[in-house]
ZADO-1210 file (C-alpha; in nm, 4 decimals, padded with zeros to 6 digits):
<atoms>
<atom x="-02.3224" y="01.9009" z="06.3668" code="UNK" pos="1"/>
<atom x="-02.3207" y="01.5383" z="06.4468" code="UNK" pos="2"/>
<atom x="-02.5664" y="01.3301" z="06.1866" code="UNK" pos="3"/>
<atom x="-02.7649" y="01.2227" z="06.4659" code="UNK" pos="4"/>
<atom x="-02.8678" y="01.5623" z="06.5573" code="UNK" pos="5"/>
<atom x="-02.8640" y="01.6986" z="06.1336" code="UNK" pos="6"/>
<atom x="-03.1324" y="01.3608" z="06.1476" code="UNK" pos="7"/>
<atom x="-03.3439" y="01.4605" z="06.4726" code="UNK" pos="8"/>
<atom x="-03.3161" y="01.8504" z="06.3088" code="UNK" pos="9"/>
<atom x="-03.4644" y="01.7457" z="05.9522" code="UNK" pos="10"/>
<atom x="-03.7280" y="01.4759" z="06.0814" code="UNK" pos="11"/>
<atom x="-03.8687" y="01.8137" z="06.3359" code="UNK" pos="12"/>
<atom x="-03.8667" y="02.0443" z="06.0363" code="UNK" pos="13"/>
<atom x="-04.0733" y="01.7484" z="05.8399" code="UNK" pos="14"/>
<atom x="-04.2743" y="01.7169" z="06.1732" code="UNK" pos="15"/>
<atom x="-04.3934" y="02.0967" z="06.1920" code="UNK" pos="16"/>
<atom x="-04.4256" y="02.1175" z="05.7922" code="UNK" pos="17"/>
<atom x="-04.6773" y="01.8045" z="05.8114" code="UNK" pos="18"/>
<atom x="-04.8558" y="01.9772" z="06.1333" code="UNK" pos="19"/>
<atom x="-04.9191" y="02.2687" z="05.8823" code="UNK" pos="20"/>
<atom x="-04.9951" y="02.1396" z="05.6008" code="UNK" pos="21"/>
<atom x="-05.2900" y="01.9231" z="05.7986" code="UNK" pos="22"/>
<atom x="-05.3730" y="02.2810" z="05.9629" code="UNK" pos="23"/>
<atom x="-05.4407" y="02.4411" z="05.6402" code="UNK" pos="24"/>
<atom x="-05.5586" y="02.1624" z="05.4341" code="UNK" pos="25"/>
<atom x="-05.7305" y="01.8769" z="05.6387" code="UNK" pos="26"/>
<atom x="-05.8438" y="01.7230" z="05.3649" code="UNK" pos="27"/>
<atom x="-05.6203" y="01.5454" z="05.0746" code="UNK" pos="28"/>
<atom x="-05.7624" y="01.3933" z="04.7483" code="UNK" pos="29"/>
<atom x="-05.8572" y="00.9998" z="04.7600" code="UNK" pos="30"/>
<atom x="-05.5503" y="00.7600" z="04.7004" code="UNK" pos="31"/>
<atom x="-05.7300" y="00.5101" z="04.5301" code="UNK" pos="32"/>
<atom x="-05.9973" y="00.7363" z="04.2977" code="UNK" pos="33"/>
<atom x="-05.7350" y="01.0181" z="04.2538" code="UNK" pos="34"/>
<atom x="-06.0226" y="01.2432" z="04.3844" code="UNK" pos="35"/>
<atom x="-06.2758" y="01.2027" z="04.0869" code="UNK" pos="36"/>
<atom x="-06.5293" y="00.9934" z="04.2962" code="UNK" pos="37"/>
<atom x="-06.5451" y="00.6971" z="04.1039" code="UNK" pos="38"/>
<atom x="-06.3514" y="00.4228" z="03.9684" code="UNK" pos="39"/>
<atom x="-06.2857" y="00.4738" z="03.5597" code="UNK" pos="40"/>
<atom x="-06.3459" y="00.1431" z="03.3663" code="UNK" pos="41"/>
<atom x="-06.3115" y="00.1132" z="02.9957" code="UNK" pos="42"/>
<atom x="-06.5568" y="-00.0021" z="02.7626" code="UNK" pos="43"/>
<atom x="-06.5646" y="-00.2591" z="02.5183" code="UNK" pos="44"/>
<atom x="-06.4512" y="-00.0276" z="02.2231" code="UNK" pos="45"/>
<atom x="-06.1696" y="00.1097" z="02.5374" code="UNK" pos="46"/>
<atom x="-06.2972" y="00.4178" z="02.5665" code="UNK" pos="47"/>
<atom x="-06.3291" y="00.5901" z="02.9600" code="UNK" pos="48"/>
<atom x="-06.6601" y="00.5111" z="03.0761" code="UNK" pos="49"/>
<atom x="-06.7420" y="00.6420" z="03.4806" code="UNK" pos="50"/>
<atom x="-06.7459" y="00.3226" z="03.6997" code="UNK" pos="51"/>
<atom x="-06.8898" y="00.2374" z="04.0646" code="UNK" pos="52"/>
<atom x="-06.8443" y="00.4935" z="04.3361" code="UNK" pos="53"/>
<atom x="-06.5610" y="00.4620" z="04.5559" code="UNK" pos="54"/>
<atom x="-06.6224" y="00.2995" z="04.8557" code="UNK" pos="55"/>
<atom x="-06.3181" y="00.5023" z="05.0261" code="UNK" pos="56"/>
<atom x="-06.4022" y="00.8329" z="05.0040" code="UNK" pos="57"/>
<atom x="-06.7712" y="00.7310" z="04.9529" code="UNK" pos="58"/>
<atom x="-06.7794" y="00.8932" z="04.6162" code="UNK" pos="59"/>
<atom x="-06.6285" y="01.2688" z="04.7487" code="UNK" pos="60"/>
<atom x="-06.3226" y="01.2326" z="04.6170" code="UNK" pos="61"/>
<atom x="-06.1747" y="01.3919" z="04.9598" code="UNK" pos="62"/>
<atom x="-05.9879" y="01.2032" z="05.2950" code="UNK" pos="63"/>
<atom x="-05.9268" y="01.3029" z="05.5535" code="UNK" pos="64"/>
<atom x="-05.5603" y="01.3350" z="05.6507" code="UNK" pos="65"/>
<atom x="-05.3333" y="01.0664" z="05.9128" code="UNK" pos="66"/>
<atom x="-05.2559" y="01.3934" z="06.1375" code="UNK" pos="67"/>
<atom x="-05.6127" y="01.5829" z="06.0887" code="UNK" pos="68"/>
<atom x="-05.7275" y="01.2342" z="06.1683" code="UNK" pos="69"/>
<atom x="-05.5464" y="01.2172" z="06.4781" code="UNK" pos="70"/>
<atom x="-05.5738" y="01.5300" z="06.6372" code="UNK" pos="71"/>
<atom x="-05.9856" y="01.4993" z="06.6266" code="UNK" pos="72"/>
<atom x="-05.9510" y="01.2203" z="06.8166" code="UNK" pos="73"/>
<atom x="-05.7275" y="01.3161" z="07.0684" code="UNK" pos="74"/>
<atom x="-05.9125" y="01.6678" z="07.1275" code="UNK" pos="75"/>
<atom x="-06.2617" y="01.4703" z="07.1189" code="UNK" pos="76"/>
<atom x="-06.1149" y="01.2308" z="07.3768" code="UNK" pos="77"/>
<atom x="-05.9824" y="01.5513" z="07.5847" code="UNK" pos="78"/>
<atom x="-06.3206" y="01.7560" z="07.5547" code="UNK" pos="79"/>
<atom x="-06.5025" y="01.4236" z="07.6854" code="UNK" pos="80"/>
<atom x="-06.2860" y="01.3521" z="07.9336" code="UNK" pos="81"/>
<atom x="-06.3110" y="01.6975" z="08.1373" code="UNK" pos="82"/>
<atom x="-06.6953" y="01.7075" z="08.1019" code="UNK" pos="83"/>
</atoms>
């Protein structure tokens, strides 16, 4: 196999792995809050005190997904589209 085709081969297998993986699970944990909700501060004595909600996930701790993401909006622009 040439490495073009070992490269088009691996980024398809990534491709169809990501589709499913958005299929199952459409929704990931928050990036920034690490899917607790809120922001953790420490105190003056440094102990873990719960901060302000995150304005991300607006406190869920949940996204949703780039690909989930995408295919609403391509099926919500196809179901408007042949109204």
């Amino acid at each position: 196999m040439t490495p073009i085709a070992l490269a088009v081969a691996c980024l398809t297998l990534v491709t169809f792995c990501y589709v499913g993986v958005c299929a199952g699970s459409p929704f990931g944990t928050c990036r920034k809050c690490r899917g607790f909700g809120f922001a953790t501060t420490t105190d003056r004595k440094n102990r873990p005190k719960r901060g302000k909600r995150c304005r991300r996930c607006k406190g869920r701790g949940k996204r949703v997904r780039v690909g989930r993401w995408l295919y609403n909006r391509a099926s919500r622009i196809y179901r408007e589209g042949t109204r």
